[in-house]
C-alpha positions in Angstrom: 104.5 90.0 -81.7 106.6 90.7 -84.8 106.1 88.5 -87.6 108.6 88.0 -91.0 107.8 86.9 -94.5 110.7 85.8 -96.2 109.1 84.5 -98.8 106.4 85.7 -101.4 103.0 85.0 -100.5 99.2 85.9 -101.4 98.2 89.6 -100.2 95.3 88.6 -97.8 97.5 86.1 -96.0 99.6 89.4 -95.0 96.7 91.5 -94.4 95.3 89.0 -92.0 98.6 88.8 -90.1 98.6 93.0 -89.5 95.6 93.0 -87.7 97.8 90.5 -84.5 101.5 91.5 -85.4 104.1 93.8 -86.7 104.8 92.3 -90.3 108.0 92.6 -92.0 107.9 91.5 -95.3 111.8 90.9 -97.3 111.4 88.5 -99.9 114.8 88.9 -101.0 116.2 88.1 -97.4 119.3 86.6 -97.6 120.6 83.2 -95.3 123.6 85.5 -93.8 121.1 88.7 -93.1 118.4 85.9 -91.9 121.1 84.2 -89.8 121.5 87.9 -88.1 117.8 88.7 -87.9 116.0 86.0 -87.3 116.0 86.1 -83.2 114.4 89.2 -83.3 111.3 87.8 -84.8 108.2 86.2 -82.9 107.4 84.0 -86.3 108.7 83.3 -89.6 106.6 82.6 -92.6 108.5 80.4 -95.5 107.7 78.7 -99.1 110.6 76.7 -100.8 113.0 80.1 -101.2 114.1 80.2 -98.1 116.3 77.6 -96.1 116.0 77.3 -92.1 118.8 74.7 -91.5 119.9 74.0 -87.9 122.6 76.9 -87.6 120.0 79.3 -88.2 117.0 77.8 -85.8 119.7 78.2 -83.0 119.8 82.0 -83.4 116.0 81.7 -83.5 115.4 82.7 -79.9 112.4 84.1 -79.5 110.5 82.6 -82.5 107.4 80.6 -81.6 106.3 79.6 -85.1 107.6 78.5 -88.3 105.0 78.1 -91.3 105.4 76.9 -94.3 103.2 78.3 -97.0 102.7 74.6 -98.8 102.7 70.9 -97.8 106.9 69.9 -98.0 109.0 71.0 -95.2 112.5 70.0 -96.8 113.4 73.3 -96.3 113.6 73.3 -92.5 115.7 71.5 -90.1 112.2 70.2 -88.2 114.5 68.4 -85.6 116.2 71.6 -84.6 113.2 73.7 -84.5 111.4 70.9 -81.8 114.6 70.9 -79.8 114.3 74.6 -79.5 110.7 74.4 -78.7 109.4 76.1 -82.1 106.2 74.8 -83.9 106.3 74.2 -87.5 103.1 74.2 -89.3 101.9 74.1 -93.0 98.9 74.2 -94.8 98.2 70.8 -96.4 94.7 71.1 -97.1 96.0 74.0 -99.4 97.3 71.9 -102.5 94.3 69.0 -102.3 92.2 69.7 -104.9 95.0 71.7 -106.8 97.4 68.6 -106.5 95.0 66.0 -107.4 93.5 67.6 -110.3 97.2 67.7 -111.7 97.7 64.0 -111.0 94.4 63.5 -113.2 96.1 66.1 -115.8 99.2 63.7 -116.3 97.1 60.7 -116.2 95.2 61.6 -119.2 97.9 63.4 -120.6 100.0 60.1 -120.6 97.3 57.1 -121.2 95.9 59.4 -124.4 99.5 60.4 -125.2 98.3 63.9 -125.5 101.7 65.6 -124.8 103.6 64.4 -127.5 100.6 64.3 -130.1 100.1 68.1 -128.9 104.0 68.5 -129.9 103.3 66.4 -133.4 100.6 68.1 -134.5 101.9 71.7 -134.1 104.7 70.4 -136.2 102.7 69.6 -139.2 102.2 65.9 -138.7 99.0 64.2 -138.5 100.3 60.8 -136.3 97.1 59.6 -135.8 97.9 55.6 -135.8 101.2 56.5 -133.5 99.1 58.2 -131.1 96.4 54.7 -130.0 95.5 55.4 -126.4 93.8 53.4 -123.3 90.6 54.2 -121.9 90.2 54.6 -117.9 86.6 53.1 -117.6 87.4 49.3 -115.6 90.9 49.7 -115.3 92.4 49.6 -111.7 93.7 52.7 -109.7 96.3 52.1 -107.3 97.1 54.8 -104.6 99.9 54.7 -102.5 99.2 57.1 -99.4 95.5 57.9 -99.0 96.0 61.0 -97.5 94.1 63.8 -98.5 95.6 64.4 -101.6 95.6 60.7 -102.5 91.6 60.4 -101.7 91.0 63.6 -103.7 92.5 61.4 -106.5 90.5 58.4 -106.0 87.3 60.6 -105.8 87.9 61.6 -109.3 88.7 58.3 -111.0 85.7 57.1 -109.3 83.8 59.6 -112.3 86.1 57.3 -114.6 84.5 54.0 -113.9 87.8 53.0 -112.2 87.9 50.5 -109.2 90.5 51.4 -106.7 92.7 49.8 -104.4 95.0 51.7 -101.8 98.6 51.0 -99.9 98.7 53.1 -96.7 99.2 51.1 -93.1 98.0 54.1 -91.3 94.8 54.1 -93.0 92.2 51.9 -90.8 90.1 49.4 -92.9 86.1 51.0 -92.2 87.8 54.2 -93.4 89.2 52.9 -96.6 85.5 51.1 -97.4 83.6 54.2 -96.7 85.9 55.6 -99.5 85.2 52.7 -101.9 88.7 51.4 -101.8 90.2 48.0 -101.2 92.9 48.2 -98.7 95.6 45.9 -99.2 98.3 44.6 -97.3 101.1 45.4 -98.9 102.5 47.4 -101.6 103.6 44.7 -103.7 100.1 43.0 -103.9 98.8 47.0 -105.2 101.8 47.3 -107.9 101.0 44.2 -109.3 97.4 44.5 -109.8 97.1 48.2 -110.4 96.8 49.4 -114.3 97.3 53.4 -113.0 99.8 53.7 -109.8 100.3 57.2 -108.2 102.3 58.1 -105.5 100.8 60.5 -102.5 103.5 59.8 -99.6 106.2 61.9 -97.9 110.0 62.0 -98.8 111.4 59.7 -95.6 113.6 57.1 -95.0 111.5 54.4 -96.0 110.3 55.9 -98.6 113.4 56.9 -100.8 113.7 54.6 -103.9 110.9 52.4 -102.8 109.4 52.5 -106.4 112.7 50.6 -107.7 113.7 47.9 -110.6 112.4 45.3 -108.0 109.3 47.0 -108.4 109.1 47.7 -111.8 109.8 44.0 -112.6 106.6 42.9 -110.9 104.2 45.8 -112.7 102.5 45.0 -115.2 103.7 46.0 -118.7 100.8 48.1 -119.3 100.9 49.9 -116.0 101.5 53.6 -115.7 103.0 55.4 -112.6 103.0 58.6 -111.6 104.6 61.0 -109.2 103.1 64.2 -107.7 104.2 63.8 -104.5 108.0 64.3 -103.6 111.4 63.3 -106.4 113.2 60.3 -104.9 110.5 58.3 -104.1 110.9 56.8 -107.4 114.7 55.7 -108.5 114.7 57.7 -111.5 117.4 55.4 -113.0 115.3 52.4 -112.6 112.5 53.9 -114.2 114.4 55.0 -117.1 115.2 51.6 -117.7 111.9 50.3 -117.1 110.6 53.2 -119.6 113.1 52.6 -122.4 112.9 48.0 -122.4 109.4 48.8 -122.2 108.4 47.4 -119.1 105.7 49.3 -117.7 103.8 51.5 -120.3 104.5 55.2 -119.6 104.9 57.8 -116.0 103.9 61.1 -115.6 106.0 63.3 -112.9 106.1 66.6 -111.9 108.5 66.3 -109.2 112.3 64.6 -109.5 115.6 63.4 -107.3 117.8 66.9 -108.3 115.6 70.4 -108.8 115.7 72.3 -110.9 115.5 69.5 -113.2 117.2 71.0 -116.6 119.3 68.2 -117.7 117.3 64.7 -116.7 117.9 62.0 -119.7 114.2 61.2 -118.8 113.1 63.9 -121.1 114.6 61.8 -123.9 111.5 59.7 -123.7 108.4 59.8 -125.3 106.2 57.8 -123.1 106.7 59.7 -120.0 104.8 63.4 -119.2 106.7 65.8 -117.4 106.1 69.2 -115.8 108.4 71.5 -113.5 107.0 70.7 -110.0 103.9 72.6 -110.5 101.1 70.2 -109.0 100.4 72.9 -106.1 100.8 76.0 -108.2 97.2 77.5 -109.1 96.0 81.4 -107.8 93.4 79.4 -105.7 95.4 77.0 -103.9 98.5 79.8 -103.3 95.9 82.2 -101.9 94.7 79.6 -99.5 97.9 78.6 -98.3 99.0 82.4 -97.7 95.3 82.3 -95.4 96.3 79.0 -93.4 99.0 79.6 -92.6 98.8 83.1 -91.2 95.5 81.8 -89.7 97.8 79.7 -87.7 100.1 82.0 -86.6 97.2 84.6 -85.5 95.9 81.4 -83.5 99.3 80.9 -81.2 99.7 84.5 -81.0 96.3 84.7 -79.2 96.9 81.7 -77.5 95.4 79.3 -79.3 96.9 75.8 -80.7 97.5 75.8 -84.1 95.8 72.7 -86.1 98.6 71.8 -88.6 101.4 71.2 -86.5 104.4 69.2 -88.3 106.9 68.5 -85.4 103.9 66.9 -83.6 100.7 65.0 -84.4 97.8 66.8 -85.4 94.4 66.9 -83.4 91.4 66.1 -85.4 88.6 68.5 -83.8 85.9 67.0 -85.8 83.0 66.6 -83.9 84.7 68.0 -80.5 83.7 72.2 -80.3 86.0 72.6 -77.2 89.5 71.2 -77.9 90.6 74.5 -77.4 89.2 74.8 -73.7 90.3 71.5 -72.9 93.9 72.6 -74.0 93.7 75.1 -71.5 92.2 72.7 -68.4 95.4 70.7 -69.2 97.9 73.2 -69.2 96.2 74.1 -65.8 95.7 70.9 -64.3 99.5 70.1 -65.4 100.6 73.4 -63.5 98.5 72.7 -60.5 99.8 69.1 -60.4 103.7 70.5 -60.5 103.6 72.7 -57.4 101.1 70.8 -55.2 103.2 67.4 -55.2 105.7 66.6 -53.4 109.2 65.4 -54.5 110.2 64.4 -57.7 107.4 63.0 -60.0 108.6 59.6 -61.4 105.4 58.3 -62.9 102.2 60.4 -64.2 99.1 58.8 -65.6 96.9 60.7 -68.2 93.1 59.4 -67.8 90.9 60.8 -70.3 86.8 60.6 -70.1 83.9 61.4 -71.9 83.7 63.1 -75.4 88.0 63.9 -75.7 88.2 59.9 -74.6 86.2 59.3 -78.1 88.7 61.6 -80.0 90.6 59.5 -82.4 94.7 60.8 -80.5 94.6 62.7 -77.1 98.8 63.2 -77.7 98.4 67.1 -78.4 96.0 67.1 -74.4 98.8 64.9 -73.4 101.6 67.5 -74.7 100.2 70.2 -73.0 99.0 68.2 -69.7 103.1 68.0 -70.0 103.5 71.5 -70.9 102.0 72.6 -67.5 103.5 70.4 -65.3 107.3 71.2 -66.6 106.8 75.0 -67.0 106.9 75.2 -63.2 110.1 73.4 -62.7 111.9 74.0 -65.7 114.8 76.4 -66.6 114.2 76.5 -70.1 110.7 77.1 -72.2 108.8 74.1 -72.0 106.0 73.7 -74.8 103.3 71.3 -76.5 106.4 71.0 -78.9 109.5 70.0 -76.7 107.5 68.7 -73.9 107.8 65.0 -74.2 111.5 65.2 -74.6 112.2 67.1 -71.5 109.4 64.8 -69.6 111.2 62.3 -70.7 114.8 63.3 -70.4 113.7 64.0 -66.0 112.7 60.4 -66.5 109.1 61.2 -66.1 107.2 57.3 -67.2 103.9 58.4 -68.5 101.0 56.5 -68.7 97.3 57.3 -71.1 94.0 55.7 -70.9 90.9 56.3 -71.7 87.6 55.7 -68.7 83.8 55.8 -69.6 82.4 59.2 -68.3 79.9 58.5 -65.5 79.5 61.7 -63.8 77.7 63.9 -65.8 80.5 65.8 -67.0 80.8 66.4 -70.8 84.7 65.2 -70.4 87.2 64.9 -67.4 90.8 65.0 -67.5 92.5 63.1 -64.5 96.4 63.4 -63.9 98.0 61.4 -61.4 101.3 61.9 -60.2 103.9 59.2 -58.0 106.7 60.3 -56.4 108.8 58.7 -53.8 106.4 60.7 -50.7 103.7 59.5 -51.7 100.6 60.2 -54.8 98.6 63.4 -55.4 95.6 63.3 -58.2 93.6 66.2 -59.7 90.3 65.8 -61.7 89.2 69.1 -64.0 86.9 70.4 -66.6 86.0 72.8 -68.6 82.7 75.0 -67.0 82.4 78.3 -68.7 86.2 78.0 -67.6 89.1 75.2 -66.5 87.6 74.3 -63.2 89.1 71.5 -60.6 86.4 69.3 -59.4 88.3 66.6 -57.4 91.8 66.5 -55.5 93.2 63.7 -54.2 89.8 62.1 -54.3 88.2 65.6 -52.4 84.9 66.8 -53.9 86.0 70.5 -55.0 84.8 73.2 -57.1 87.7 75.1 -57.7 89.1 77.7 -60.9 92.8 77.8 -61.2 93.8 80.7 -61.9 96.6 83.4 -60.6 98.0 83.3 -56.6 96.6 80.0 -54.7 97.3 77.8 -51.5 96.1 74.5 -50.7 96.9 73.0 -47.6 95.8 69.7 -45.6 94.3 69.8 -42.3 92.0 67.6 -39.5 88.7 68.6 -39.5 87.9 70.1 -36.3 86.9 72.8 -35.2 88.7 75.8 -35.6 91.4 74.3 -38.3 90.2 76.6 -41.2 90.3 79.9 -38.6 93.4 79.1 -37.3 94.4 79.0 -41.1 93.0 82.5 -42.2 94.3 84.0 -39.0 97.5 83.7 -40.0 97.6 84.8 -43.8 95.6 88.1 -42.1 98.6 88.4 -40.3 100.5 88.8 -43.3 98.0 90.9 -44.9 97.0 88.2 -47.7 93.2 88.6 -48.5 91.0 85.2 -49.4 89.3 85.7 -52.3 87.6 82.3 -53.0 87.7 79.3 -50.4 87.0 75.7 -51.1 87.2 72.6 -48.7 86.6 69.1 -49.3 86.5 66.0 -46.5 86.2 62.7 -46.4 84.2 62.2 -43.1 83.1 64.3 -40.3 86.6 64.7 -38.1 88.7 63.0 -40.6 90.6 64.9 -43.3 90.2 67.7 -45.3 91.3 70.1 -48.0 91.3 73.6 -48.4 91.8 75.4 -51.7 92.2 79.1 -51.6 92.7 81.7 -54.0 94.5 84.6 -52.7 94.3 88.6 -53.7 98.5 88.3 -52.8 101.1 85.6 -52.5 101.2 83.8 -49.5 104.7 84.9 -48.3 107.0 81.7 -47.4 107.0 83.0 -43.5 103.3 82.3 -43.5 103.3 79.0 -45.0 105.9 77.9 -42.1 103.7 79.0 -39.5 100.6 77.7 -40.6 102.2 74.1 -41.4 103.8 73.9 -37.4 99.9 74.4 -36.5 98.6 71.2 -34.6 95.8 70.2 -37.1 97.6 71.2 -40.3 99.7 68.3 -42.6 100.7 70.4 -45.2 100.2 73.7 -46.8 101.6 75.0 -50.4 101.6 78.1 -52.5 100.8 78.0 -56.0 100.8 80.4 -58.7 98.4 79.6 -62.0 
């Protein structure tokens, strides 16, 4: 794998990434040499420097990964890079502690006006009267987005005395009251009851100027708001107003609409705090991000699934040792699924038991249950990352759920597919290996793994010689055999995995045998 770094980052992060790849590192890179590079590279490792628009990501044919040393992704086109099948990742847990101890910096710096009494006091004054401040201790704290960063800021107000209250929809209610904070229904209801406001949400949509004069009107005129997260959030022109007729008491930002912010007639004021987007810039949280991220890209290039995928939801592994080996059983039931059914699969169903049933999202087992299943049949690279596009664009309808584990299997995956012939199942786990213990309601005990046949038959006597004669006489060795019935002299299974491919010659003859239905070669 050949990996680039077009960006500076902490030594270790490249160190780590020699021992799995060939490194280039060109911080100076520029977008017309990247443009004429990039498809030579494997992965690409980014801060804020470099741009990866659209025009670029479709040059990006073989690259696998794209990671972002840092939380914001402005920088690349994360549309294009899923529609080419590319993973972005970044490190968010990077900037947590690094972010929110800034946020605290510009909360005290602002509610003790330390900032401009720092610049009056060098200056030979001695302000003290200008300079009356507010204490922290019973005020209210309200956080918009508790995501990590915005938790990390609630855990250190807590030292304050502060009581918090929190805006986030995607934040269930035990979780916010085993954090101490009252969840409320809306944002409004926070802004108006909150004496300290700061923001911890992504740039989006939704998001841009949703801190606005509507908003400011309903704060209260003591309030202070501040901005650590992402410029735009806030209307900068509405707080300037808000700032100068006094209504709300003073902000603190380190981030704004148009970077680099030189000329901003914010800085005109003296009751706002204002720093040059440095929140996530400290040695510690730099070298971390450098480690995550390369840490990442070491993980695909072994075949592992990164953890901090952007361009698809992320898999909490808490509490759930073998996510990794149940990727795998899905990308191998999904492949299994693909060549042994026949005719076009219109409708698959996802059932999920045991311990990965308790996980709180099964979509990245669900990706890669699709992953399998389209590889086969595909003409173009099918991953956990483009997966549910193409499944969905060969009008695939898929269905999840969730089943109470009753035989005495840590976790089960069960993948159903329809077509217009007819239904085929599979049931799998994870023993020492991927291993398929049910097909099409047969008790099995198979491992899929490299060339495989399966083929339905009547069980009498002398249907599974009749079988084996015939790939002797095309000089294909059985390696492992499985059957499965239903009853005595009713139908069977047989599951076979084979030293050589089953030539196509040998599959004809043994499927115009009298007590055979069906018989398929598949290659795991």
């Amino acid at each position: 794998m050949k990996a680039l770094i077009a960006d500076a980052i902490n030594e270790k992060g490249i160190e780590n990434l020699k021992e799995v790849a060939d490194v280039v590192v060109d911080t100076s890179i520029t977008p017309e040499e990247l443009l004429e590079t990039i498809g030579e590279y494997d992965g690409i490792i980014v801060r804020s420097r470099t741009k990866l628009p659209a025009e670029t990501i479709a040059k990006a044919d073989n690259l696998k990964i794209i990671a972002r040393a840092g939380v914001g992704v402005d920088n690349i086109d994360v549309n294009a890079a899923t529609e080419k099948g590319i993973m972005v990742v970044n490190a968010p847990e990077s900037t947590s502690i690094t972010v929110a101890e800034h946020t605290m910096g510009l909360i005290l710096s602002a509610v003790r006006k330390i900032a401009i009494a720092d610049e009056s006091t060098k200056a030979g004054k001695w302000e003290k009267k200008r300079f009356m401040g507010m204490e922290l201790k019973d005020k209210t704290l309200g956080v918009i987005g508790m995501g990590r960063i915005g938790s990390q800021v609630v855990n250190r107000c807590k030292a304050f005395q502060m009581d918090a209250i929190a805006y986030d929809p995607y934040l269930p209610a035990d979780v916010a009251k085993q954090m101490g904070v009252e969840l409320l229904d809306s944002k409004e209801e926070l802004l108006k009851r909150a004496d300290i406001i700061t923001i911890h949400v992504p740039l989006t949509p939704e998001t841009k100027h949703s801190i606005s004069t509507a908003e400011f009107e309903i704060m209260k005129d003591t309030a202070f708001i501040f901005n650590c997260a992402r410029g735009g959030i806030i209307d900068e022109d509405a707080l300037y107003d808000a700032l100068k007729e006094g209504k709300i008491g003073g902000a603190g930002l380190d981030v704004y609409e148009e970077e680099p912010a030189k000329e901003n007639k914010l800085f005109e004021l003296d009751n706002i705090v204002c720093t040059p987007h440095i929140a996530a810039s400290t040695k510690e949280a730099q070298r971390d991000a450098a480690i995550i991220v390369a840490d990442e890209m070491i993980d695909l290039f072994q075949g592992k699934m990164p953890k901090n995928i952007i361009n698809m939801p992320r898999m909490d592994n808490s509490g759930f040792e073998d996510a990794n080996d149940y990727l795998k059983v899905c990308d191998k039931l999904g492949s299994f699924l693909s060549q042994s059914t026949k005719g076009a699969i219109k409708e698959l169903e996802i059932v999920y038991s045991g311990e990965i049933a308790e996980l709180p999202n099964q979509e990245l087992f669900t990706r890669t249950v699709l992953q399998g299943l389209l590889n086969p049949i595909s003409d173009s690279g099918v991953n956990a990352v483009n997966a549910r596009n193409i499944a969905k664009g060969r009008g695939i309808d898929i269905t999840e759920a969730k089943n109470d584990n009753d035989k005495g299997y840590g976790s089960l995956v069960k993948l159903t597919a329809k077509t217009d012939e007819g239904e085929f199942s599979v049931i799998g786990t994870y023993l020492h290996e991927p291993t398929i213990i049910n097909i099409n309601g047969y008790r099995v005990d198979v491992k899929p793994e490299g060339d495989m046949f399966i083929a339905k038959y009547k069980d009498v006597p002398g249907s599974i010689g009749a079988i084996g004669t015939k790939l002797g006489e095309y000089n294909v060795n059985v390696g492992i055999m499985q059957v499965g019935r239903d009853i005595q002299g009713g139908n069977a299974i047989m599951v076979l995995t084979l030293d050589n491919e089953a030539p196509k010659e040998a599959l004809e003859e043994i499927k115009a045998l009298s007590n055979v239905e069906d018989a398929t070669s598949l290659k795991l």
